[in-house]
VOLODREN-961605 format. One record per residue (C-alpha): x, y, z; chain; residue in one letter. Coordinates in pm, 1 decimal, always signed. Example, Ala and Ser with C-alpha at 12.3 -4.5 7.8 and 13.67 -1.06 7.14 Angstrom:
<east:+1230.0 | north:-450.0 | up:+780.0 | chaine:A | residu:A>;
<east:+1367.0 | north:-106.0 | up:+714.0 | chaine:A | residu:S>;
This chain:
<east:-499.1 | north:+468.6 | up:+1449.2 | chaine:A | residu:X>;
<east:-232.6 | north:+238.5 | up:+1582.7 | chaine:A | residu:X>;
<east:+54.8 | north:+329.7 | up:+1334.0 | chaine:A | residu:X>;
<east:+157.5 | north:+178.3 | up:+1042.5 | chaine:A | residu:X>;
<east:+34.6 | north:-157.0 | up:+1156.6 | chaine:A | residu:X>;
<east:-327.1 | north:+31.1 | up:+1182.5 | chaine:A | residu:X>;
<east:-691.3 | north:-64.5 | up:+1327.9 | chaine:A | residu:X>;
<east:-939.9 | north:-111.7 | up:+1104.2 | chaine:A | residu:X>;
<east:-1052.9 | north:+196.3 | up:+939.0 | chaine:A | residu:X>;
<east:-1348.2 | north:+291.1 | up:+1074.7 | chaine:A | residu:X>;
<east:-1255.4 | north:+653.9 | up:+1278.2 | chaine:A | residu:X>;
<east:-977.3 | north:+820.4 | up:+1215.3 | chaine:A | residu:X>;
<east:-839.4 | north:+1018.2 | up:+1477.1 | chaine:A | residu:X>;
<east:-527.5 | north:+1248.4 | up:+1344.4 | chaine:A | residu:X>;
<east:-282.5 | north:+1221.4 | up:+1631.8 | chaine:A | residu:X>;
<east:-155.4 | north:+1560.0 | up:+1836.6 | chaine:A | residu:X>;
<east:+157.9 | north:+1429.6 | up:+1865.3 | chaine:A | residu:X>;
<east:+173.0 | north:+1487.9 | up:+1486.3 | chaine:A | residu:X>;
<east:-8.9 | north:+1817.8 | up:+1480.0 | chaine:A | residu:X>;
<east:-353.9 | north:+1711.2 | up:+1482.3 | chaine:A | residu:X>;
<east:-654.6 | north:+1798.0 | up:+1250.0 | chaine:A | residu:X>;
<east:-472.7 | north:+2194.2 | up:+1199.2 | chaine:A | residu:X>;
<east:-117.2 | north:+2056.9 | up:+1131.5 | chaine:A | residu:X>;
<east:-288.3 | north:+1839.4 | up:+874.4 | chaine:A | residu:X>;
<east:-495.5 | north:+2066.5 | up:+700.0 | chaine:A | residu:X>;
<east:-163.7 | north:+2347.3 | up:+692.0 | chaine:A | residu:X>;
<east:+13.6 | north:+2063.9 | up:+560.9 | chaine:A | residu:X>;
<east:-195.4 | north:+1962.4 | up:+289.6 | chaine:A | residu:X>;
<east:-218.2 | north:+2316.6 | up:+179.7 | chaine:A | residu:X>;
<east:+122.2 | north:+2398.2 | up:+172.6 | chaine:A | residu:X>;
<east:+202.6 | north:+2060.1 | up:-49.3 | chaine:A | residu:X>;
<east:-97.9 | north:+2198.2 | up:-315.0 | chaine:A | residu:X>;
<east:+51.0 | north:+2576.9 | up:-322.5 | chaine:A | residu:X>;
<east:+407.2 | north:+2402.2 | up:-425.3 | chaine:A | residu:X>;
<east:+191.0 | north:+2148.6 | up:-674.8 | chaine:A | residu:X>;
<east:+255.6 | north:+1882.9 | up:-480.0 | chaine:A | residu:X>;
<east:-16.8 | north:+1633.8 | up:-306.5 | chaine:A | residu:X>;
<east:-38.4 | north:+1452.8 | up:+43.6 | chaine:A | residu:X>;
<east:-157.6 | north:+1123.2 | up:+9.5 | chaine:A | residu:X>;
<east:-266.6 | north:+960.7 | up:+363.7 | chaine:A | residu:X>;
<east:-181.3 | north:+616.2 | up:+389.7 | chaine:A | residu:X>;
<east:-409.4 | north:+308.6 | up:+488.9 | chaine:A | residu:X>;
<east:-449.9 | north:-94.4 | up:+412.3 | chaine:A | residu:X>;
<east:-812.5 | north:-186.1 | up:+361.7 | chaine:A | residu:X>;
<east:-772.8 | north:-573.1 | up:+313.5 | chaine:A | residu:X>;
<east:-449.8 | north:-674.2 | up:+518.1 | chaine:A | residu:X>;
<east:-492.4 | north:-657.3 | up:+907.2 | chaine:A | residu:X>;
<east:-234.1 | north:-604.5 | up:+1136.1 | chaine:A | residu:X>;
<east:-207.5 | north:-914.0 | up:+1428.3 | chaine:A | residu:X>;
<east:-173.9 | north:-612.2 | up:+1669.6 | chaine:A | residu:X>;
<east:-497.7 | north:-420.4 | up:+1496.3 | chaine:A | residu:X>;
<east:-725.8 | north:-337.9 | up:+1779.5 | chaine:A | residu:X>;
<east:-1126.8 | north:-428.0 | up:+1719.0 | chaine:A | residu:X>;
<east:-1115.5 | north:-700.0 | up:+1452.3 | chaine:A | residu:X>;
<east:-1290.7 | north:-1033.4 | up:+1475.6 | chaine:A | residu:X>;
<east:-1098.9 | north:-1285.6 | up:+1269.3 | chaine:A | residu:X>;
<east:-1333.2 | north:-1563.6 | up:+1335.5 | chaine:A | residu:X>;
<east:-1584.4 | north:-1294.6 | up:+1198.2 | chaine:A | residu:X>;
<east:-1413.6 | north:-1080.9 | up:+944.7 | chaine:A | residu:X>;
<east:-1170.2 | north:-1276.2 | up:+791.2 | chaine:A | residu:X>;
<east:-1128.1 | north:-1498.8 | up:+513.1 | chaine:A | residu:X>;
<east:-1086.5 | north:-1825.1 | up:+565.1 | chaine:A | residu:X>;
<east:-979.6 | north:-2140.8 | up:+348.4 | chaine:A | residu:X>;
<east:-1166.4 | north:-2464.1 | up:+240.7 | chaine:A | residu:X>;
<east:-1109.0 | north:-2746.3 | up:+496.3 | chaine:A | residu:X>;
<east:-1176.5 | north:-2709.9 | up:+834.3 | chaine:A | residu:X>;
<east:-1263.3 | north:-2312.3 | up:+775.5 | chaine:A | residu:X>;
<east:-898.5 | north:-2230.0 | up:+895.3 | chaine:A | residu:X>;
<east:-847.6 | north:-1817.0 | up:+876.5 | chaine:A | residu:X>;
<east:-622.8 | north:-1686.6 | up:+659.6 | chaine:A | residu:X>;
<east:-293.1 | north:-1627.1 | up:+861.8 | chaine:A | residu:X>;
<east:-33.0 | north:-1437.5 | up:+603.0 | chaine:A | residu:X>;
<east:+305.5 | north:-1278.7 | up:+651.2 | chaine:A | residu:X>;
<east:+635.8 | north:-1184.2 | up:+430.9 | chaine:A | residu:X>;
<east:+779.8 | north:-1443.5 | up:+264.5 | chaine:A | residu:X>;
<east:+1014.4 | north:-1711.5 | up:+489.2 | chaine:A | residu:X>;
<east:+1379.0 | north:-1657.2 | up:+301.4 | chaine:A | residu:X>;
<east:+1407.8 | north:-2081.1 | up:+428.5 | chaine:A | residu:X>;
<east:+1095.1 | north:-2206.7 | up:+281.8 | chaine:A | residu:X>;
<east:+953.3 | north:-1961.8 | up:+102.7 | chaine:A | residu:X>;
<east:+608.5 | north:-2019.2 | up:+230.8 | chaine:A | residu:X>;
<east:+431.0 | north:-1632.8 | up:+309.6 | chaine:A | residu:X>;
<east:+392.8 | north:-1715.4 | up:+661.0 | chaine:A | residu:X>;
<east:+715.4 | north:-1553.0 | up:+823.7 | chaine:A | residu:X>;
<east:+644.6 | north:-1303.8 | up:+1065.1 | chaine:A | residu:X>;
<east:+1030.5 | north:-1309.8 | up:+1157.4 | chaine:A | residu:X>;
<east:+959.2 | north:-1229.3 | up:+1495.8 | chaine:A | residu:X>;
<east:+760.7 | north:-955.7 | up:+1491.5 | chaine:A | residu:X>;
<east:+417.4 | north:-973.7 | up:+1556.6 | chaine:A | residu:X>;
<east:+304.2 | north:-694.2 | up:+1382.9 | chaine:A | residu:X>;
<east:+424.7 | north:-832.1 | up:+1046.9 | chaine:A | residu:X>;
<east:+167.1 | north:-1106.5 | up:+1058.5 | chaine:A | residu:X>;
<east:-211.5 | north:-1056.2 | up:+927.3 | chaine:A | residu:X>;
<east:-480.6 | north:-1139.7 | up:+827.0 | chaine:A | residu:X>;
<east:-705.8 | north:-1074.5 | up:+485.5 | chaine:A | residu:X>;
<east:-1070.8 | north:-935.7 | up:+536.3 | chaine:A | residu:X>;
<east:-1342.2 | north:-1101.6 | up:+387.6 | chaine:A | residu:X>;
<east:-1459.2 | north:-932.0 | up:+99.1 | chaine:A | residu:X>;
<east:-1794.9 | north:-919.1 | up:+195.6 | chaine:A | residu:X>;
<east:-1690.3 | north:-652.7 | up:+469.5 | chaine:A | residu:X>;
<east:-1510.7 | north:-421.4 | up:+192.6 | chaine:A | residu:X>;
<east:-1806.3 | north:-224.1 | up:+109.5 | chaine:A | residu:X>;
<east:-1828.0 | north:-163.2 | up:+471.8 | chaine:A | residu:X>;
<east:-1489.3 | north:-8.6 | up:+562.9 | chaine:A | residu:X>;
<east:-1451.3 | north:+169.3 | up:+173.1 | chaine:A | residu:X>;
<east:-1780.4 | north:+339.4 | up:+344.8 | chaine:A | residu:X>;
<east:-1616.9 | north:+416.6 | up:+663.0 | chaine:A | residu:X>;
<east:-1263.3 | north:+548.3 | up:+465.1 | chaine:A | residu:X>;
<east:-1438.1 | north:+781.0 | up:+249.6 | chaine:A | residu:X>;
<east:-1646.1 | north:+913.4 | up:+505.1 | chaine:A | residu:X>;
<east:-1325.5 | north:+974.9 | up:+740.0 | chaine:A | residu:X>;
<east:-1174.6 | north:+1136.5 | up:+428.7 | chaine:A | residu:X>;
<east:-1469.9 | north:+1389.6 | up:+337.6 | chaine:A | residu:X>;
<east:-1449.7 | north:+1455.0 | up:+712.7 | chaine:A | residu:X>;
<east:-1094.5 | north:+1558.3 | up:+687.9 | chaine:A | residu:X>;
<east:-1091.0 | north:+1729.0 | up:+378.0 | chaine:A | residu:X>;
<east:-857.7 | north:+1461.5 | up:+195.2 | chaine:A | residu:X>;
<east:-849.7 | north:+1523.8 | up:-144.4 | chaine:A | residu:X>;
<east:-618.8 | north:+1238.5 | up:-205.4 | chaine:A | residu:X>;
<east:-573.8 | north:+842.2 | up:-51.3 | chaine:A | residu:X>;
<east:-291.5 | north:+641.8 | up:-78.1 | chaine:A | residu:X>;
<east:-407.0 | north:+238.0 | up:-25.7 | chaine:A | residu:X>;
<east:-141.0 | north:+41.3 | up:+8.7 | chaine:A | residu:X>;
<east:-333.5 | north:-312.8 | up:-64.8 | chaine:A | residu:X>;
<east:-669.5 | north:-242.6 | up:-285.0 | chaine:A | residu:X>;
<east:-448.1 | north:-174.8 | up:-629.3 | chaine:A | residu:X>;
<east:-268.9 | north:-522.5 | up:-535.6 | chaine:A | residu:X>;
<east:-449.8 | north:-786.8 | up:-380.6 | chaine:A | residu:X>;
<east:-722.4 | north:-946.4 | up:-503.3 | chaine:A | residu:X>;
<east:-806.0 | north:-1268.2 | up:-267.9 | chaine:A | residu:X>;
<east:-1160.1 | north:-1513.9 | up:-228.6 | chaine:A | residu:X>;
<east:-1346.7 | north:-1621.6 | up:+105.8 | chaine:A | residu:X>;
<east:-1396.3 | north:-1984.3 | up:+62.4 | chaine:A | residu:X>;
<east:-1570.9 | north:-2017.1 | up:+376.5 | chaine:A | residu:X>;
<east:-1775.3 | north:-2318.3 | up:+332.9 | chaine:A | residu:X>;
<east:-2158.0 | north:-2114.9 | up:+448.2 | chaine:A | residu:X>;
<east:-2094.8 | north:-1818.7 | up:+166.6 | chaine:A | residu:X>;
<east:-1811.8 | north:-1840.9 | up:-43.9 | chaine:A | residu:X>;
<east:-1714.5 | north:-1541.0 | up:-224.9 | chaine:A | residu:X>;
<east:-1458.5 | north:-1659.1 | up:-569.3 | chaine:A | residu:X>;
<east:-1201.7 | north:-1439.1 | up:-709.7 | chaine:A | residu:X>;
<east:-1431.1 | north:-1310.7 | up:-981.3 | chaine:A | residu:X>;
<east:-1692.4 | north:-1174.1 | up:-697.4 | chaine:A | residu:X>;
<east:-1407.7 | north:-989.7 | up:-459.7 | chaine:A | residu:X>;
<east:-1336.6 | north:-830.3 | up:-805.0 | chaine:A | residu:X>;
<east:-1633.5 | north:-674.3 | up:-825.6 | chaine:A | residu:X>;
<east:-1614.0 | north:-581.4 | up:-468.7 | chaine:A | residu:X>;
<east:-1287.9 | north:-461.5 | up:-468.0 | chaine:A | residu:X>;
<east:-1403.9 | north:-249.3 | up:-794.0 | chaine:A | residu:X>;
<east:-1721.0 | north:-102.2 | up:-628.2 | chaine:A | residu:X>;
<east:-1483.9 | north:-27.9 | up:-277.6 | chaine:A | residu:X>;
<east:-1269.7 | north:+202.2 | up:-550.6 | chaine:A | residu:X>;
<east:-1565.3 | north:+378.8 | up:-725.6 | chaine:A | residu:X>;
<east:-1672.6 | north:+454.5 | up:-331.3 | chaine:A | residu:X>;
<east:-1290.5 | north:+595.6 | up:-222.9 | chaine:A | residu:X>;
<east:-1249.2 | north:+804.5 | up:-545.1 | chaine:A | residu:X>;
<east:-1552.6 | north:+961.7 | up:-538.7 | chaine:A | residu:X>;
<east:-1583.2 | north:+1361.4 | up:-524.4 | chaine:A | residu:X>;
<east:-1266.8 | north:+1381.2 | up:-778.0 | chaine:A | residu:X>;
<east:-1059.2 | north:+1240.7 | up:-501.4 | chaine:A | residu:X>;
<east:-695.5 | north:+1120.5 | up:-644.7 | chaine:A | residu:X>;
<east:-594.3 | north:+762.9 | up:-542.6 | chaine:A | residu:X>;
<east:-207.9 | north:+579.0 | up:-524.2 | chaine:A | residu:X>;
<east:-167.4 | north:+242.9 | up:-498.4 | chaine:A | residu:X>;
<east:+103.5 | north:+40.8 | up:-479.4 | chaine:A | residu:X>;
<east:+176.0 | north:-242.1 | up:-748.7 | chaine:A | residu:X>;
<east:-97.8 | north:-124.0 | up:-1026.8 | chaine:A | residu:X>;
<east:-326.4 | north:-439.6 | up:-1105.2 | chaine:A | residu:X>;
<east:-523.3 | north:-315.5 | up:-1432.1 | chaine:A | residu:X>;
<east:-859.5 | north:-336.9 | up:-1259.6 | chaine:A | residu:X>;
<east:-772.3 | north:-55.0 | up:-1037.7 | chaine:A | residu:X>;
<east:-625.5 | north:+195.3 | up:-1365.6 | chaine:A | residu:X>;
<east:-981.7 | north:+341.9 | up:-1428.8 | chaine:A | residu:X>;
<east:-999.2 | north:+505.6 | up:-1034.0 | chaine:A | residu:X>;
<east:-633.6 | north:+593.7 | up:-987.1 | chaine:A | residu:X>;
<east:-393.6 | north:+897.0 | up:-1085.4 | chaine:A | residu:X>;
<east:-63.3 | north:+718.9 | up:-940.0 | chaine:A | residu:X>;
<east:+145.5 | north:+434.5 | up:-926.1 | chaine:A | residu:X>;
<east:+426.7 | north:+348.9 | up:-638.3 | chaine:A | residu:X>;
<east:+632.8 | north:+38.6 | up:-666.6 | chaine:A | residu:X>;
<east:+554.4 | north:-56.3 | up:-1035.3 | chaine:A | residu:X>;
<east:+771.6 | north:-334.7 | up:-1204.9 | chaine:A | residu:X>;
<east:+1030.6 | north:-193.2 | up:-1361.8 | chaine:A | residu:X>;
<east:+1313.5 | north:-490.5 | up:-1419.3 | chaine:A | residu:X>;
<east:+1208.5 | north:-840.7 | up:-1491.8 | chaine:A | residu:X>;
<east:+1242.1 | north:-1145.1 | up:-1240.0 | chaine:A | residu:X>;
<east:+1639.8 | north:-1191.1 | up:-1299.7 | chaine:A | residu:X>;
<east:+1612.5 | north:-1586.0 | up:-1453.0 | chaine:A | residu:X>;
<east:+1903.7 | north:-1635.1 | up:-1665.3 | chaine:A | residu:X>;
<east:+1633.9 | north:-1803.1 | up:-1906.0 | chaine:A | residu:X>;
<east:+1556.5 | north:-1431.0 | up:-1989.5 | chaine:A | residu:X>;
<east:+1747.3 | north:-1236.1 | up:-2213.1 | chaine:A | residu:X>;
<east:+1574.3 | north:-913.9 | up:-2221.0 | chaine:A | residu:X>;
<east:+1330.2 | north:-705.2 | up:-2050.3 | chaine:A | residu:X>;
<east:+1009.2 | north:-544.3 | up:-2231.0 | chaine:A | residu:X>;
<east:+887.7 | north:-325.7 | up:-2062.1 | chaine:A | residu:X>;
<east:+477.3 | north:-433.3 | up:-2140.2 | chaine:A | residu:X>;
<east:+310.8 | north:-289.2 | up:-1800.2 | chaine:A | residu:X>;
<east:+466.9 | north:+65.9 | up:-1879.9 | chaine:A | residu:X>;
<east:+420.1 | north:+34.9 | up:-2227.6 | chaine:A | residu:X>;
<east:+23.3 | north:+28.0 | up:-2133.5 | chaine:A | residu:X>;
<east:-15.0 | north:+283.5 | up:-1905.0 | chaine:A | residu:X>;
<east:+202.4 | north:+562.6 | up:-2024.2 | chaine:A | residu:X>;
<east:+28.8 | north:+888.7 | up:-1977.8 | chaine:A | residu:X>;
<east:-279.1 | north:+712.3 | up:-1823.2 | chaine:A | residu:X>;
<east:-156.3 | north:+721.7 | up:-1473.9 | chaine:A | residu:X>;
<east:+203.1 | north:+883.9 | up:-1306.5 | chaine:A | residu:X>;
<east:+404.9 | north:+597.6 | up:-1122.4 | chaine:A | residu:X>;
<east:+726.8 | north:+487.2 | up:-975.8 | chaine:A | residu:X>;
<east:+903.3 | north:+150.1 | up:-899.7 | chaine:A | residu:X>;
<east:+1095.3 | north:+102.9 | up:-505.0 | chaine:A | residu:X>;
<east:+1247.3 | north:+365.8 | up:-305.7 | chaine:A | residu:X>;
<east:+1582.1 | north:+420.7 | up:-450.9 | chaine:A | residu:X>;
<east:+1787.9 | north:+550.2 | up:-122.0 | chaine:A | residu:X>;
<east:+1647.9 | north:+137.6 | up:-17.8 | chaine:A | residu:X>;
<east:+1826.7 | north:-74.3 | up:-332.7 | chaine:A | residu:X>;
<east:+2192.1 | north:+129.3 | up:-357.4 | chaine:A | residu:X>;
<east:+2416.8 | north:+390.8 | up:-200.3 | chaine:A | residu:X>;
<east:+2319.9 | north:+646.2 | up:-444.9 | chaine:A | residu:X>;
<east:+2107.6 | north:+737.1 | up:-732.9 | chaine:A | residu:X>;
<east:+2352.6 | north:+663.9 | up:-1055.1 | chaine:A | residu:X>;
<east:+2327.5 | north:+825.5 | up:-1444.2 | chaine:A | residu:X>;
<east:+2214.5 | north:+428.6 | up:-1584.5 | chaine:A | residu:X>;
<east:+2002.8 | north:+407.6 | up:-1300.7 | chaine:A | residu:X>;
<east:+1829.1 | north:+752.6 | up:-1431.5 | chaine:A | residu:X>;
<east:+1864.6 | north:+681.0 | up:-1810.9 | chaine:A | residu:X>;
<east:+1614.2 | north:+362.2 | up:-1671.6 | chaine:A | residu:X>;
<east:+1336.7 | north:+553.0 | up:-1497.9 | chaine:A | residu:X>;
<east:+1357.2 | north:+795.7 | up:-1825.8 | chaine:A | residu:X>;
<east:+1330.7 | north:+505.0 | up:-2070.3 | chaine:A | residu:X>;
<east:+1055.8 | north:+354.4 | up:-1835.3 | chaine:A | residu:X>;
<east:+876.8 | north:+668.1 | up:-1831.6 | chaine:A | residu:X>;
<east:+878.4 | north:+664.5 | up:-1418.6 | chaine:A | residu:X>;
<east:+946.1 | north:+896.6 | up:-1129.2 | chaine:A | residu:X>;
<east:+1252.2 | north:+844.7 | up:-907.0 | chaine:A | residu:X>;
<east:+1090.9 | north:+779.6 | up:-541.1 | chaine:A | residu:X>;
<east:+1259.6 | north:+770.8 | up:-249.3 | chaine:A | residu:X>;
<east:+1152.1 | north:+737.8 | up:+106.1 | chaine:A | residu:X>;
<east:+1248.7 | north:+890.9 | up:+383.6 | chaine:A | residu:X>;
<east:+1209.4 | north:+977.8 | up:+786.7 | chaine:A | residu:X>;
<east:+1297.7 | north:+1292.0 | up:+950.9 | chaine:A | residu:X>;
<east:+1451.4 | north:+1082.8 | up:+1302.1 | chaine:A | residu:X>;
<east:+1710.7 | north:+855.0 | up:+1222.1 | chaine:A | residu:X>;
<east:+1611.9 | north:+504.0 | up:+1070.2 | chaine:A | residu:X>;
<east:+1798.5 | north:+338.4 | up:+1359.9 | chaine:A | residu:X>;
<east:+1490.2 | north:+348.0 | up:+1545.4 | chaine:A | residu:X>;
<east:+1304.3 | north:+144.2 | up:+1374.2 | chaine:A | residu:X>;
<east:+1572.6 | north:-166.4 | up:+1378.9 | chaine:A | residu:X>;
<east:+1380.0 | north:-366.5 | up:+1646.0 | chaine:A | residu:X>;
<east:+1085.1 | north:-349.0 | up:+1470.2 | chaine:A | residu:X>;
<east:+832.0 | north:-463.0 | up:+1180.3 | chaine:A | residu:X>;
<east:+980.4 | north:-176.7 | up:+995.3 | chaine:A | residu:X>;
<east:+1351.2 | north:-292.9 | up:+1020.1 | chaine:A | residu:X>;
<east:+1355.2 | north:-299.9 | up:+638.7 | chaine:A | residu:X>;
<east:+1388.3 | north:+83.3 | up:+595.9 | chaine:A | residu:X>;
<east:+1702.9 | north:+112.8 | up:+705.9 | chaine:A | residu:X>;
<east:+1776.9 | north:+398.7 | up:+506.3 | chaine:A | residu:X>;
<east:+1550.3 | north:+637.2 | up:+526.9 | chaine:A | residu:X>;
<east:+1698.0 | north:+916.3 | up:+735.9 | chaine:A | residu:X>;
<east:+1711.4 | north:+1198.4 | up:+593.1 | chaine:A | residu:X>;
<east:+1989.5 | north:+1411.4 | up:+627.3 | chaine:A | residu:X>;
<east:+2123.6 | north:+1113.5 | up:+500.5 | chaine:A | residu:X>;
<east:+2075.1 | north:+1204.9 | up:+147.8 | chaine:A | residu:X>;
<east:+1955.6 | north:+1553.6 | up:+180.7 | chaine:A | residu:X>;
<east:+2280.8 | north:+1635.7 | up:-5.9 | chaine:A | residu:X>;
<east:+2236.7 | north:+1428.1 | up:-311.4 | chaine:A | residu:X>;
């Protein structure tokens, strides 16, 4: 509800203008016949600054000192501070407390037994683990773990599969794939080579990929393959059916190059 930059999960109401409940359901059965999987998307802990029917003086987190929320965006390319909403509004947000995570990992998996998902992609559990230092009940890092662990027990219930992007460990025992796993090193010239530990651990625990390919480079080269093989990953790409273009004055300006006929030939 409300796009990519969703409301809080609480109802989910599968839109007609993309097929509705039926469309769905044909969908996801066509993607199992072909042994494929549809994983619906949604972000549990990062709010949207558009998101309709979220109290941030309720909800959110919130910081020691005068109890200020917790107002994040992408990272400023000037001062690198994670505040940068670059002129979209939609690319600010804020972090939900996790003492409401029980609460809308209820409301997900409900939705999703509703709906007949047998899979979830969440785009923020797997990779953000944050505290609530408001000053009346703080909540540490090592208490929103165990939240964040019981909200995962909750969504994979059933034998429901779960992707995440980024792959902390704590999230390994719920999950069945990976999407934008580290596959290169931060680039310091200090380094002189790259080992590749995280893949080295969970090789033939879970399936996983690193970034979209068609978003990095022009086309998908042999070394570039020879890597995901020795890394043990998936090639990924992402894509859109209408062209990209259409996104440009938008949050989403960073796909720019994810139409699809595009690179339907390669």
């Amino acid at each position: 509800n409300g796009g990519y930059y969703h409301d809080p999960v609480r109802k989910i109401k599968v839109l007609s203008k993309l097929g509705g409940k039926k469309e769905l359901a044909a969908l996801i059965e066509k993607e199992n016949r072909s042994g494929g999987k549809v994983y619906p998307d949604a972000a549990i802990q990062q709010v949207s600054d558009i998101a309709k029917g979220f109290t941030p003086g309720g909800e959110a987190s919130r910081y020691y000192a005068q109890g200020y929320v917790v107002n994040l965006a992408r990272v400023s390319p000037v001062s690198l501070r994670r505040t940068d909403t670059m002129g979209y509004k939609e690319l600010g947000y804020k972090l939900l407390s996790p003492k409401f995570l029980p609460r809308y990992a209820k409301a997900l998996s409900e939705e999703a037994e509703e709906l007949e998902l047998g899979a979830l992609s969440l785009r923020d559990l797997g990779n953000d683990l944050h505290a609530d230092k408001r000053r009346a009940e703080v909540i540490n890092r090592e208490y929103a773990l165990d939240l964040v662990k019981d909200a995962f027990e909750t969504l994979s219930a059933d034998g429901r599969d779960i992707l995440v992007t980024g792959g902390n460990d704590y999230s390994f025992p719920y999950i069945s794939d990976v999407i934008g796993a580290p596959l290169s090193a931060t680039p310091y010239p200090i380094l002189d080579e790259q080992i590749p530990l995280w893949e080295m651990i969970t090789h033939g625990s879970v399936s996983y990929a690193g970034s979209p390919v068609n978003m990095t480079q022009s086309e998908v080269r042999r070394a570039d393959l020879l890597h995901l093989i020795d890394y043990g990953a998936s090639v990924r790409y992402s894509f859109t059916w209408r062209d990209a273009a259409e996104m440009k004055y938008t949050g989403l300006n960073s796909s720019y190059a994810t139409t699809f006929s595009s690179w339907k030939d390669q």
